[in-house]
C-alpha positions as CSV (number, residue, x, y, z in Angstrom):
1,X,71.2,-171.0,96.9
2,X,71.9,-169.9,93.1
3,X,71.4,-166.1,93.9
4,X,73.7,-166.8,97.1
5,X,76.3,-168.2,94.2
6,X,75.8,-165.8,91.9
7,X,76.3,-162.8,94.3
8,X,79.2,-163.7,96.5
9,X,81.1,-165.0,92.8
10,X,81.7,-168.7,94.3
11,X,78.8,-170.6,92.8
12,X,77.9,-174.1,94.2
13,X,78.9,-177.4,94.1
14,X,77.4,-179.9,91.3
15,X,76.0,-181.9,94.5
16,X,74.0,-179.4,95.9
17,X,72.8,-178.3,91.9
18,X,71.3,-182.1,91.6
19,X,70.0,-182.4,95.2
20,X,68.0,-179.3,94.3
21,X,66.6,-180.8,91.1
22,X,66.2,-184.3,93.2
23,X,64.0,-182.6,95.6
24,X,61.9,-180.0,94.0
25,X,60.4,-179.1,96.7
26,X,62.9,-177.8,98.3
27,X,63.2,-175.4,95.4
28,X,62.3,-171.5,95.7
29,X,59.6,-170.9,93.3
30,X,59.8,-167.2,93.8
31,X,63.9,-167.3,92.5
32,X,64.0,-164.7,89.8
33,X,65.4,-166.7,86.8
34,X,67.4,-163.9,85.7
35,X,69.3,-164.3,88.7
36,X,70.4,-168.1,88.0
37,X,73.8,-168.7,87.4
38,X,75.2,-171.1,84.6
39,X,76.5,-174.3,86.1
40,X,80.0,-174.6,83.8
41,X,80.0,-171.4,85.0
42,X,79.4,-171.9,88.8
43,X,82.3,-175.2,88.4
44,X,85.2,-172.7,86.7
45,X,84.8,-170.4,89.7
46,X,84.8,-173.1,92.2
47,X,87.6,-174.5,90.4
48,X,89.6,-171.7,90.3
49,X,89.2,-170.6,94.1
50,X,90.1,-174.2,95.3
51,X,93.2,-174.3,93.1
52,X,94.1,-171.1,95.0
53,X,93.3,-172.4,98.4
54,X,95.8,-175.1,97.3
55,X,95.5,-179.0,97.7
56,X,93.2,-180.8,99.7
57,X,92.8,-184.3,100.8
58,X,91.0,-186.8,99.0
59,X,88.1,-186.8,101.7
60,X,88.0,-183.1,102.1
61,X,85.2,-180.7,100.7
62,X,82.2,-180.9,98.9
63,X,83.2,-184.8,98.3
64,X,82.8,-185.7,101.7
65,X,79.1,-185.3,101.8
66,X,76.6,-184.8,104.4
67,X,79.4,-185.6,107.2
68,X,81.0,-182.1,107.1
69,X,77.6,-180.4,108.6
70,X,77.7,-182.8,111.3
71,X,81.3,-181.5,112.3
72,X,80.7,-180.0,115.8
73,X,84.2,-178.1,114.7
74,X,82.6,-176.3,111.8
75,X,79.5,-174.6,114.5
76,X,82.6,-173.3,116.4
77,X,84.4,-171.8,113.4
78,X,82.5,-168.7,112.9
79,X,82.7,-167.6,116.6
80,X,86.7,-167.9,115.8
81,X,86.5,-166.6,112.3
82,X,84.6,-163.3,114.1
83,X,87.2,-162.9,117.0
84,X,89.7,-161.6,114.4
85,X,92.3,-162.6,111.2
86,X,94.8,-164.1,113.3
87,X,92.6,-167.5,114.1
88,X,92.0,-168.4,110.9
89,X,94.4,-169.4,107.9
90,X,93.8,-169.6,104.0
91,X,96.0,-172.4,103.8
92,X,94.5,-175.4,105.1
93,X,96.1,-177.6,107.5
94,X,97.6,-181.4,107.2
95,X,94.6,-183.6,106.5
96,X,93.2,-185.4,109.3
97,X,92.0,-188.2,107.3
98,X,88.8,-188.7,105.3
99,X,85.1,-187.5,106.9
100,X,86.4,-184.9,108.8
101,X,86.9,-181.0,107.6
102,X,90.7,-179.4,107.5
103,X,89.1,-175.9,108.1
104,X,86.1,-173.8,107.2
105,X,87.5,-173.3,103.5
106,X,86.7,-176.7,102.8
107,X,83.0,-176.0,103.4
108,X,81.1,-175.5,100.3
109,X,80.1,-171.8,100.0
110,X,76.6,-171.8,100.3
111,X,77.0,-173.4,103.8
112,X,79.7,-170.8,104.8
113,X,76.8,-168.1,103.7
114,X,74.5,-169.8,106.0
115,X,77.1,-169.6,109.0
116,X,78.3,-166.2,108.5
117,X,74.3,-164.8,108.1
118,X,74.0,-166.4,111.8
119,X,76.9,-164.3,113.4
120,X,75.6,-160.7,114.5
121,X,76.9,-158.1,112.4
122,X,79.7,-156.1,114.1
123,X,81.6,-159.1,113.9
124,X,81.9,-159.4,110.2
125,X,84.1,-157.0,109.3
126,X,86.7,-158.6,111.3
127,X,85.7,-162.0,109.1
128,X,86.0,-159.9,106.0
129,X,90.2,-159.3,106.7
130,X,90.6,-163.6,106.9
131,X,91.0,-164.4,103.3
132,X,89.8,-163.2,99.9
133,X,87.2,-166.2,99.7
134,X,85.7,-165.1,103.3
135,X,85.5,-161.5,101.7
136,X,83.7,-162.2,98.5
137,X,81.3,-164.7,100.6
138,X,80.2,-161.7,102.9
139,X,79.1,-160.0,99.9
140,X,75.8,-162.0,99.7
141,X,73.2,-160.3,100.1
142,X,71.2,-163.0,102.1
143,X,73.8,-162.4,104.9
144,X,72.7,-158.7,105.3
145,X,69.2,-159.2,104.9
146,X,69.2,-161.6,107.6
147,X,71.5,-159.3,110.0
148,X,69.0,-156.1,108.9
149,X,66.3,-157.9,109.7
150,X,66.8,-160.1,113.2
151,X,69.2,-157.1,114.0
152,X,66.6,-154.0,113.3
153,X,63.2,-155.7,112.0
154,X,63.4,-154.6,109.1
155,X,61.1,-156.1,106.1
156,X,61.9,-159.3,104.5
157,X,62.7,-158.4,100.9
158,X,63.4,-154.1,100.7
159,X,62.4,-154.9,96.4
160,X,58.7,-156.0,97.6
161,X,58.1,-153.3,100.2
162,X,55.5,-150.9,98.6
163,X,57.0,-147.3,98.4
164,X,56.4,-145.8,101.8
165,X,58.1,-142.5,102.4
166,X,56.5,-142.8,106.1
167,X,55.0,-145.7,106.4
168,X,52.1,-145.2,104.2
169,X,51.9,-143.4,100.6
170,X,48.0,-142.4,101.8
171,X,49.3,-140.6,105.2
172,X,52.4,-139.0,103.3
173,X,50.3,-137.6,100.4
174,X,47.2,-136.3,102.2
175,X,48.5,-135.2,105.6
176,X,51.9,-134.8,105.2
177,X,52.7,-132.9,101.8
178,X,49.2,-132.5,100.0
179,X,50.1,-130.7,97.1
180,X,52.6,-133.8,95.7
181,X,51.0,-136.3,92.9
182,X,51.3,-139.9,92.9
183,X,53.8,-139.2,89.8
184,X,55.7,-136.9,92.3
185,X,55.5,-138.6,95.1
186,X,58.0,-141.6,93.5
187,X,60.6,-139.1,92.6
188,X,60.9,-137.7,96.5
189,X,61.7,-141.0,97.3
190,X,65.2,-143.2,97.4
191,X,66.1,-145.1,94.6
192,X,65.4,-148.1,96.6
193,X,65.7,-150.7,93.6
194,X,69.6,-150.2,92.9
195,X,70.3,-150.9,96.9
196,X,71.8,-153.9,98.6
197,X,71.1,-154.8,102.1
198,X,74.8,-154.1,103.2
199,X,74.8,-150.7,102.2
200,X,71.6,-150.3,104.2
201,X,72.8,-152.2,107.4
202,X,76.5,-150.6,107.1
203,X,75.7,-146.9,106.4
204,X,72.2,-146.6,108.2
205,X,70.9,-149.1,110.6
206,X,74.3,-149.5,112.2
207,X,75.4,-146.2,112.8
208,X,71.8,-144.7,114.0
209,X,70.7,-147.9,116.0
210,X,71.9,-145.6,119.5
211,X,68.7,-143.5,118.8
212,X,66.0,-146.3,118.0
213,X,63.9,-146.7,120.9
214,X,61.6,-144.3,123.3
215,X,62.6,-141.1,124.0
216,X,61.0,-137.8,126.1
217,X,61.6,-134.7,124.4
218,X,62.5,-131.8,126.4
219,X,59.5,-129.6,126.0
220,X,59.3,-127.9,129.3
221,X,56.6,-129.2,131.6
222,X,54.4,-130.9,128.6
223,X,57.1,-133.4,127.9
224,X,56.4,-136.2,125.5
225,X,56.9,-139.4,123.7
226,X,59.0,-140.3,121.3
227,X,59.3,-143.9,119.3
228,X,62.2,-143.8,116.5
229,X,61.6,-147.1,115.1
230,X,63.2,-149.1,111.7
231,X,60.4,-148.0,108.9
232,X,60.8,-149.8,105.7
233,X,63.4,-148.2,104.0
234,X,63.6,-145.2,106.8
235,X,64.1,-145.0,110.2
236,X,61.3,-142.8,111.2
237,X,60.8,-140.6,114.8
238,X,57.3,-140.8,115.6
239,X,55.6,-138.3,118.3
240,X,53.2,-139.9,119.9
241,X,49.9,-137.7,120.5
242,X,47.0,-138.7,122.7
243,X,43.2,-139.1,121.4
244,X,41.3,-136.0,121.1
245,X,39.9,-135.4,124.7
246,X,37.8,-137.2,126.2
247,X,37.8,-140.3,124.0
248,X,40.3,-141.9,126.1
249,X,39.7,-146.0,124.5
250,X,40.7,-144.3,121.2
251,X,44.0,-145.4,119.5
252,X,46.9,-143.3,119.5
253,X,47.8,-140.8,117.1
254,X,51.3,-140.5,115.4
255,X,53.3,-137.1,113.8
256,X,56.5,-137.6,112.5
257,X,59.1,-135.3,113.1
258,X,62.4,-136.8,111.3
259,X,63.3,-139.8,108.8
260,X,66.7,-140.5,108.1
261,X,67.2,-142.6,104.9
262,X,69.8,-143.5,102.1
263,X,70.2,-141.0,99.2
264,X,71.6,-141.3,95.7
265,X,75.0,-140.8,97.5
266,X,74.6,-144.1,99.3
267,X,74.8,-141.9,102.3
268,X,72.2,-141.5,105.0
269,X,70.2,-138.2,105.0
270,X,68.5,-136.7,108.1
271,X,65.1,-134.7,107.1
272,X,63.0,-132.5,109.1
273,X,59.2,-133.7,109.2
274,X,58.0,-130.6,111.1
275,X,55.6,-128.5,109.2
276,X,52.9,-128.5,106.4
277,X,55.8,-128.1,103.3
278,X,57.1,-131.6,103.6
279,X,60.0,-133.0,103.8
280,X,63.5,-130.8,104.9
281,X,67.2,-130.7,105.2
282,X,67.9,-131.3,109.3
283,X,70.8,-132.9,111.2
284,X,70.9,-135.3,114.2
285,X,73.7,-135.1,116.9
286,X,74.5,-137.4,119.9
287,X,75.3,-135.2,122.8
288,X,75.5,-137.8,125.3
289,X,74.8,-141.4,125.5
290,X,71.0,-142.1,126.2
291,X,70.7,-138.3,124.8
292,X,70.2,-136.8,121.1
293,X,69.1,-133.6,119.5
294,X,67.6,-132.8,116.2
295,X,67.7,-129.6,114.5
296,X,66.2,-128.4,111.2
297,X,67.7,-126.5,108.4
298,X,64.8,-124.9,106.8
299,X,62.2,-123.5,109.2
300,X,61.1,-121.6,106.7
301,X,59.4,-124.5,105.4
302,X,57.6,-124.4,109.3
303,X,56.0,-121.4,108.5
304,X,52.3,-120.8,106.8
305,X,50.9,-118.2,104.7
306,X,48.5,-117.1,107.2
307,X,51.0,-116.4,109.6
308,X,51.0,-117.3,113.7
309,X,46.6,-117.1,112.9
310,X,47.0,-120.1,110.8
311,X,49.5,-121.9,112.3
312,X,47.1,-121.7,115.8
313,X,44.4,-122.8,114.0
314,X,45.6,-126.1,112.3
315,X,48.0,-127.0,115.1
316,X,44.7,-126.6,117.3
317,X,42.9,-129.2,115.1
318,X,45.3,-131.5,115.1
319,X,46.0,-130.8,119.0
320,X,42.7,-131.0,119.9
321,X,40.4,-131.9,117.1
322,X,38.2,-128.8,117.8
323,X,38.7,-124.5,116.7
324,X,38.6,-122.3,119.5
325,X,34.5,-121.1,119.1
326,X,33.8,-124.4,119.9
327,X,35.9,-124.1,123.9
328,X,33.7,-122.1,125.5
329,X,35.7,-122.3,129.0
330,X,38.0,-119.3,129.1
331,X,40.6,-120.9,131.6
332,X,41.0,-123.7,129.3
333,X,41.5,-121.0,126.2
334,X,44.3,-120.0,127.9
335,X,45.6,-123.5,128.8
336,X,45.5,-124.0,125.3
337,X,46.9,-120.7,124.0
338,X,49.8,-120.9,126.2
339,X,50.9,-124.6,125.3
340,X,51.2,-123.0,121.8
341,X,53.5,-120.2,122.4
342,X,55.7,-122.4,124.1
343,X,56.0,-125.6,122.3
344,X,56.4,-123.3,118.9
345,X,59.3,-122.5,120.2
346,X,60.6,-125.8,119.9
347,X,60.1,-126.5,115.9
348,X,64.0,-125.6,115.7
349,X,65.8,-128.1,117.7
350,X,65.0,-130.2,120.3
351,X,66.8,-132.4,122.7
352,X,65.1,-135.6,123.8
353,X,66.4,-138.3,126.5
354,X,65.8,-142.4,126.1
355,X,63.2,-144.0,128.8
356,X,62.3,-147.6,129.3
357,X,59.3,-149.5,129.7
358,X,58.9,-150.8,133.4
359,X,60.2,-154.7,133.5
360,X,57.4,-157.1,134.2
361,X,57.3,-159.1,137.5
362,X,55.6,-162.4,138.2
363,X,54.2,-160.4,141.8
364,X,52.7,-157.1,139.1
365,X,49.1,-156.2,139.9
366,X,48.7,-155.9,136.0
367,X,50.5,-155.5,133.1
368,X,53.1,-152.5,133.5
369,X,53.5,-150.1,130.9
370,X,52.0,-146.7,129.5
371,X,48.4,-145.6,129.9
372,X,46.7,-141.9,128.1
373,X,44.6,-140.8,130.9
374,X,41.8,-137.8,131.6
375,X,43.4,-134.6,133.4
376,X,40.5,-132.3,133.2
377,X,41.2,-129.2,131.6
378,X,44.4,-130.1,130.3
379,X,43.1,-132.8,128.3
380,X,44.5,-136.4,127.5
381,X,48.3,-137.1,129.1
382,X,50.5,-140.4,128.7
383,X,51.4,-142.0,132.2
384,X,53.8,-144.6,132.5
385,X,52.6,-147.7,135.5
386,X,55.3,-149.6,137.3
387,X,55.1,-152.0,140.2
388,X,57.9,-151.6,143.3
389,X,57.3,-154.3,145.8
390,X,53.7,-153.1,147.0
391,X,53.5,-149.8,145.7
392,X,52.3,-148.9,142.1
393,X,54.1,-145.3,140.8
394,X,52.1,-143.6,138.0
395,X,55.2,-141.6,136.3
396,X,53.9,-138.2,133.6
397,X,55.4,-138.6,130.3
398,X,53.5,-135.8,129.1
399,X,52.7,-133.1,131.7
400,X,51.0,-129.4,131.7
401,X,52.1,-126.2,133.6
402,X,50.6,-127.5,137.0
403,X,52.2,-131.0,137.5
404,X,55.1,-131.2,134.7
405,X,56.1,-134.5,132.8
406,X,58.4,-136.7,134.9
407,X,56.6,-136.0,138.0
408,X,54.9,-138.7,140.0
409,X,51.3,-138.2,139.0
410,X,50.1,-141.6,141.4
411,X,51.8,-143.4,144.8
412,X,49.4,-146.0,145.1
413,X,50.2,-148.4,148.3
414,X,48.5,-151.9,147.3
415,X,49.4,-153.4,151.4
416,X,45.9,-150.9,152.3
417,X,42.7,-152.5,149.9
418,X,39.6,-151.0,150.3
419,X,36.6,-153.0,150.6
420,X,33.8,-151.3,148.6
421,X,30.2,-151.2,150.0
422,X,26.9,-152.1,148.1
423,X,26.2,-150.3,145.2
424,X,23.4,-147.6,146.6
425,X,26.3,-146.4,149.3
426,X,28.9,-146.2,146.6
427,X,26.9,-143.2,145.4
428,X,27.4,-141.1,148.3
429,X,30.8,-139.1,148.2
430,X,30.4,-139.1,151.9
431,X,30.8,-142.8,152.2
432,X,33.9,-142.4,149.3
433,X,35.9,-139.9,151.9
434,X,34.8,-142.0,155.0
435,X,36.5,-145.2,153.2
436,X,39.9,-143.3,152.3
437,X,40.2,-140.7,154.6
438,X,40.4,-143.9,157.5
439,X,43.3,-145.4,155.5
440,X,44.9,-141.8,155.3
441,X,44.9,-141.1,158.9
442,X,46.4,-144.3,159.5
443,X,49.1,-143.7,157.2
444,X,49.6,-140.5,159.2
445,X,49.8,-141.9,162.8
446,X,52.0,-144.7,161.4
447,X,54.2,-142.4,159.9
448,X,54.1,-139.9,163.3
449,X,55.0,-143.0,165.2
450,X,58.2,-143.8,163.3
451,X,59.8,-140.3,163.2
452,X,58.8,-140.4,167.4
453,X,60.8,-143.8,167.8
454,X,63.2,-142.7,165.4
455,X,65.5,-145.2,163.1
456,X,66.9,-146.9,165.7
457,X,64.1,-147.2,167.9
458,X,62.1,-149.0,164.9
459,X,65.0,-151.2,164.0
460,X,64.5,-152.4,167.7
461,X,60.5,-153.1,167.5
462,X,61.2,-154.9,164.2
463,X,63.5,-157.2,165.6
464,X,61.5,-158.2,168.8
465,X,58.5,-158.7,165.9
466,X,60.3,-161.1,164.4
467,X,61.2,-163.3,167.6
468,X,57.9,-162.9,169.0
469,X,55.9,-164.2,165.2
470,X,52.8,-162.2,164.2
471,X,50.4,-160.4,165.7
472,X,52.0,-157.6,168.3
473,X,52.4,-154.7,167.8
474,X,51.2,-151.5,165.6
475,X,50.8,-152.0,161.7
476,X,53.9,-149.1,161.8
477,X,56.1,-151.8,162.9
478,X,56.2,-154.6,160.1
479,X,59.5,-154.0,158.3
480,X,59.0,-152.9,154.7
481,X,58.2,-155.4,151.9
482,X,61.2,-156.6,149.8
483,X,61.5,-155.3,146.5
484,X,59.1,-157.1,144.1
485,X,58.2,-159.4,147.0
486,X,55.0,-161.0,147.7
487,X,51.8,-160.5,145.8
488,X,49.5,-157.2,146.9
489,X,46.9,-158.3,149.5
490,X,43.4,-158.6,148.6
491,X,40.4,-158.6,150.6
492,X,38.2,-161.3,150.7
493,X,35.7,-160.7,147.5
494,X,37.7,-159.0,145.3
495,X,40.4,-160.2,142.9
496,X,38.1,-163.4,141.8
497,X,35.0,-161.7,140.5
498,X,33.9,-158.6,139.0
499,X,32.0,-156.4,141.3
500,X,29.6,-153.7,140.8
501,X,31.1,-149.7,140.8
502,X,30.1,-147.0,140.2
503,X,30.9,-143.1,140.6
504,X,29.6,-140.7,143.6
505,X,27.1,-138.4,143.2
506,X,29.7,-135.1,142.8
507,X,32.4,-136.4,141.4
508,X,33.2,-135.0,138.1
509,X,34.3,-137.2,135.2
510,X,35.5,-136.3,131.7
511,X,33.3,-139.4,130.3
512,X,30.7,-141.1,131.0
513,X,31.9,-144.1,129.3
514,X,33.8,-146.0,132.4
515,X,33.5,-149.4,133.4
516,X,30.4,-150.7,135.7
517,X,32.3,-153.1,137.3
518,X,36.1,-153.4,138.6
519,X,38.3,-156.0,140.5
520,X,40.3,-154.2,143.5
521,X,40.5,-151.1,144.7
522,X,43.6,-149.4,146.8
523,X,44.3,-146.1,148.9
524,X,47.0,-144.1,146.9
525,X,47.9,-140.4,146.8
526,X,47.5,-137.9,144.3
527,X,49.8,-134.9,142.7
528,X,48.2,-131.8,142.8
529,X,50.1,-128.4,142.3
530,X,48.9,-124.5,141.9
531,X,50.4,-123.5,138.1
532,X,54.1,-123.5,137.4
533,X,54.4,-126.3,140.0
534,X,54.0,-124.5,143.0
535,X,52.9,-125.7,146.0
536,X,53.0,-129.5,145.2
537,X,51.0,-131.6,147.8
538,X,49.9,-135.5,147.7
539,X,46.2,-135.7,147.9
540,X,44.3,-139.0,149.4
541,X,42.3,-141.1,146.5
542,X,41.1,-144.1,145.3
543,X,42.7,-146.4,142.5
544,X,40.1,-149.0,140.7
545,X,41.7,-151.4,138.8
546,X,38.9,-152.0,135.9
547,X,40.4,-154.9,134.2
548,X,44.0,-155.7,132.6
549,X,43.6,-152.9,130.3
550,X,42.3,-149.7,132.5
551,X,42.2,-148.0,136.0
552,X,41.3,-145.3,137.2
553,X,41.8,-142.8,140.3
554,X,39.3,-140.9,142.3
555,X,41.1,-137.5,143.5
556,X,39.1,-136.8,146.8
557,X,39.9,-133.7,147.2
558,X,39.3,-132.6,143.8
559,X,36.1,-134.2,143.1
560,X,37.6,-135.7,140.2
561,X,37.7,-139.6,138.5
562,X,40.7,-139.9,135.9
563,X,40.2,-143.0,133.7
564,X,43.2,-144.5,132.2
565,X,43.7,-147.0,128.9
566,X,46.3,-149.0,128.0
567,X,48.3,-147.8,125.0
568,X,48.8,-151.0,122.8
569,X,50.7,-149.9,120.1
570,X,54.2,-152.0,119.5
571,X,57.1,-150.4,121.1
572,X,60.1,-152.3,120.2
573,X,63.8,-151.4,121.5
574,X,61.8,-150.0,124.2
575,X,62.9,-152.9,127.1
576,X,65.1,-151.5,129.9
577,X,68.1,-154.0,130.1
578,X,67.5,-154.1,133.8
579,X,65.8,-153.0,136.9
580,X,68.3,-151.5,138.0
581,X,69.0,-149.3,134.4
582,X,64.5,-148.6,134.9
583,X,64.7,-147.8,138.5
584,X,68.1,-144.6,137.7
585,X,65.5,-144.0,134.3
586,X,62.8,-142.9,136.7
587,X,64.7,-141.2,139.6
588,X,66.1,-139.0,136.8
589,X,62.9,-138.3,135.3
590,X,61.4,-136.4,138.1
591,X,64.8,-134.0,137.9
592,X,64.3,-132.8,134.1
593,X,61.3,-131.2,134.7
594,X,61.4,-130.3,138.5
């Protein structure tokens, strides 16, 4: 309460000074005595501000006691104070009579700082223009930490955050800018001890909170993701990179490309994280809502001694964790080589474009969200899993020159389970393709049948299903599931227990690591294209769902199991704010990269 006092230039009552010493334990042992105020001090200020506010009635203000927070009229003050000048008056009105507050100037400051830290803070400027009391009270600096950190997450006290450039010293001084000393490495970094919350809230969280969030760069068909997040003192862009093929249970691994932060200016400053030199002048511009681009000022500071040799070599490393001796394949060589020449084209500017994470439903076969999965010679690749009705959509956020990102990688139909046999039989590939190739071909004929009968026909057949009750009639007939209807159907013993699995002899894996048991399997379909996305077909498989965390998807015609983890990293700002806003996010996915 004292540094509250002491900060907005009000100071508090003598009541609230001796309920404190009453009560110690209500006290704040971690109050930095410097920051006490002297109490004839704190009473001449209160003085003076309630001579100027002029008279008040014997019952009114701090006199009055506990009854003035009871006052359902002073919780509805603030959300008039916020609406603008013109609803609130510095001179208070005719007393109403004892135990009842005139206005919310008759409120002692340090409750005022407690309502005013509650109100979100666009809406305290508009406080600010009421009166001069209302405009030193927003000066607290309690009031902004609150808004910076229910607002944007950021840490509780910005004087007890340890001095983190990116996060972490270690990570900025080994990876990022190796040749900077620990003395050094405190002068590259803000002066963060002589800044207040409200400069940080007003002049860098507020006007950069359009780009926190998930974003997909616009890399061609590799795609990406992208998590701008609130960093200590920073807010920090983060490129998320896959594990080092095949190690698919591994943990993510983060590069960052930008920080923006506050400068001895008290202005924010963009950076360019790109490169081996550290940090950079770069810019940030908004083209369109739900778009931004970054561009860098120095690519010099991109470049390394060694020239393009060097620069392939440690971008390799970090790319793959391997050198090229060690990748014997020569198709994959050029995989590789070619991803290099194209995304170094990129270390200039780059535009990226917000996604969502998929909205839960109470119907969801699992958890929705974003998986790294196995892709053969194109290594590890993030895939976002959504539920719509019965049908689960595997979306690319990162791609490769076959099947770009934004495509649908998986169309997996949860109304057709398949019932796995014993173990031995699982081990033929034979029995594998018997089992989906049967739900296949009735897709086919079901979908043959419908374009025969045409729209209207089908409309027709529907209708005379629904007199008639079940059982009539081809499976082609039932009318289409509702959008996040009813649960998927399971065959009987699956769902309630583990059962054995295990891969057919001739199906190639990345790992040998899988699961040995799973819950359900489904028919689905497959994307599979010849390179630069020609000749895209949907090939029958198999989708095992392991357990909450993993799947994976047997590509029949391929001869291939992919084996997909959860990635549990915290995404926050990341929640579409509807279905509807996800369901536009992914129809204009598949167009950026198409």
């Amino acid at each position: 309460m004292a540094v509250c006092a002491r900060l907005c230039g009000v100071g508090q009552s003598r009541r609230c000074r001796r309920r404190q010493r009453e009560d110690p334990a209500d006290q704040d042992t971690d109050t930095d005595p410097e920051l006490e105020m002297d109490e004839e001090e704190e009473e001449r200020i209160v003085g003076k501000m309630q001579a100027e506010a002029g008279p008040r009635c014997p019952g009114d203000g701090a006199a009055r006691g506990p009854g003035v927070t009871s006052d359902p009229g002073a919780a509805a003050a603030p959300v008039r104070a916020a609406a603008g000048p013109t609803r609130l008056s510095c001179q208070p009105p005719a007393c109403k009579g004892p135990g009842s507050p005139n206005s919310l100037l008759d409120l002692p400051p340090e409750l005022l700082v407690e309502i005013f830290a509650s109100l979100p803070g666009t809406t305290l400027p508009n406080l600010a223009l009421v009166c001069k009391k209302f405009r030193h009270i927003l000066n607290t600096e309690t009031i902004w930490r609150r808004r910076c950190t229910e607002e944007f997450g950021m840490l509780e006290d910005l004087r007890k955050v340890e001095v983190v450039g990116m996060s972490s010293r270690e990570l900025y001084v080994k990876r990022i800018n190796p040749r900077v000393k620990s003395g050094r490495f405190m002068k590259l970094l803000p002066d963060y001890e002589h800044m207040d919350y409200r400069d940080i809230y007003i002049r860098l969280l507020h006007p950069y909170r359009h780009i926190l969030g998930l974003w997909q760069p616009d890399i061609g068909p590799y795609g990406g993701l992208l998590n701008v997040v609130v960093d200590g003192l920073f807010i920090i862009g983060w490129m998320y990179l896959p594990p080092h093929d095949p190690r698919v249970d591994d943990p993510m691994r983060r590069r960052p490309l930008f920080r923006i932060h506050m400068w001895e200016n008290n202005k924010a400053t963009v950076e360019c994280m790109y490169g081996h030199k550290g940090p950079h002048k770069g810019d940030i511009q908004t083209v369109k809502k739900d778009e931004f681009s970054t561009k860098c000022n120095q690519t010099d500071h991109h470049r390394m001694s060694g020239g393009r040799q060097e620069e392939f070599r440690t971008w390799l490393e970090e790319e793959w964790g391997r050198t090229l001796e060690d990748i014997f394949h020569e198709h994959m060589q050029e995989l590789i080589l070619m991803k290099f020449i194209y995304t170094s084209q990129y270390d200039n500017c780059l535009t990226y474009r917000r996604i969502y994470l998929p909205p839960p439903q109470p119907s969801d076969l699992l958890r929705p969200g974003l998986f790294k999965g196995t892709y053969g010679s194109h290594g590890l690749e993030i895939v976002m899993l959504s539920f719509h009705g019965n049908s689960a959509k595997g979306t690319k956020l990162t791609g490769d020159p076959n099947v770009p990102a934004g495509q649908l990688t998986l169309d997996i139909d949860l109304s057709r389970p398949i019932q796995l046999p014993d173990l031995e039989k699982q081990r033929s590939v034979e029995e594998l393709s018997r089992l989906v190739m049967g739900e296949h071909e009735q897709v086919q004929r079901e979908r043959a049948q419908g374009e025969e009968r045409g729209p209207q026909a089908g409309r027709g057949r529907r209708e005379q299903g629904a007199e008639g009750g079940a059982g009539g009639g081809d499976p082609g007939d039932e009318p289409p599931p509702a959008e996040g209807g009813a649960a998927p159907q399971v065959p009987s013993g699956q769902g309630s227990e583990p059962q054995p699995f295990v891969l057919p002899l001739g199906v190639m894996a990345r790992t040998e690591v899988y699961p040995r048991t799973c819950r359900m399997c489904f028919y689905g379909t497959g994307l599979i294209a010849g390179h630069g996305f020609t000749s895209p077909e949907r090939t029958p498989g198999m989708f095992v769902l392991f357990d909450d965390d993993r799947f994976g998807f047997i590509w029949l015609e391929l001869k291939s199991f992919s084996l997909y983890s959860r990635i549990t990293d915290r995404l926050p700002y990341a929640q579409a704010p509807s279905l509807k806003a996800f369901e536009e996010m992914l129809k204009n996915m598949q167009s950026w990269t198409s």
